[in-house]
N, C-alpha and C positions, 0 to 999 in steps of 0.2 A: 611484524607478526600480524597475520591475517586475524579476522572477525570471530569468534567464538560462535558465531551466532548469523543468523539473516538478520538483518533489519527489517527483510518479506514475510520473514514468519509469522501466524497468526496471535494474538494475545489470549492470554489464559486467564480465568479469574483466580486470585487468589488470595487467601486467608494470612492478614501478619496481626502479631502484635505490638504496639507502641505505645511509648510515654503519652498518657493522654494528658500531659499540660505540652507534649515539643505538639503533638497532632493537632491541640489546638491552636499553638498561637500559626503551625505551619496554614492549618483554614485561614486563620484570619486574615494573615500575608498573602492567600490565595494562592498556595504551592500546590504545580500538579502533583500529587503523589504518586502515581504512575511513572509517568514521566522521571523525576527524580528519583526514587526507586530503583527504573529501570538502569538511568545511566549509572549510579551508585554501584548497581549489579554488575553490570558489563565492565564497568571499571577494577572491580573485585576479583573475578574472573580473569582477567586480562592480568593482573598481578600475579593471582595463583597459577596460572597456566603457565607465564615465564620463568617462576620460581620452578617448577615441575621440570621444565623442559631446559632449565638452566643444572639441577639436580643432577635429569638423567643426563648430559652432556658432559658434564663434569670433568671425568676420565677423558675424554676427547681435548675439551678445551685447555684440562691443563697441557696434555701433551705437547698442543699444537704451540703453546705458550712456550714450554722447555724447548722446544725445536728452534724457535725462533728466538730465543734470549743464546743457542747455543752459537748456532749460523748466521742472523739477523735476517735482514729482507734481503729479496732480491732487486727491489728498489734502494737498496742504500746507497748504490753508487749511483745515483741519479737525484739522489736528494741537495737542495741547494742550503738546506739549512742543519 
């Protein structure tokens, strides 16, 4: 599955709110919060988007499943194990 996202796109500010004792000790360790946020996000994203398009495929995938538990592969007689 491709990018949700550019990596080119330009950055936005924006407003969260968090635990201020994780915020703080994340300063002290010197964590980009940007940075971590970001991949956090894209990672998030990239889960819901597979679930989505896992949902709407559904109807297709099981088919294409009973098709092939009916008939099996057309590799089967080629397979050596």
């Amino acid at each position: 599955m491709r990018n949700a996202f550019s990596a080119q796109a330009p950055k936005k500010a924006t407003n969260l709110s968090l635990n201020s004792e994780l915020l703080a000790e994340a300063k002290r360790l010197n964590i980009n919060l940007s940075a971590t946020m970001e991949k956090a996000l894209a990672q998030e994203v990239h889960e819901r988007k597979k679930a989505e398009w896992l949902k709407q495929n559904a109807e297709a995938i099981n088919a294409c499943n009973e098709l092939t538990e009916r008939h099996g592969l057309f590799s089967d007689s080629f397979r050596a194990f």
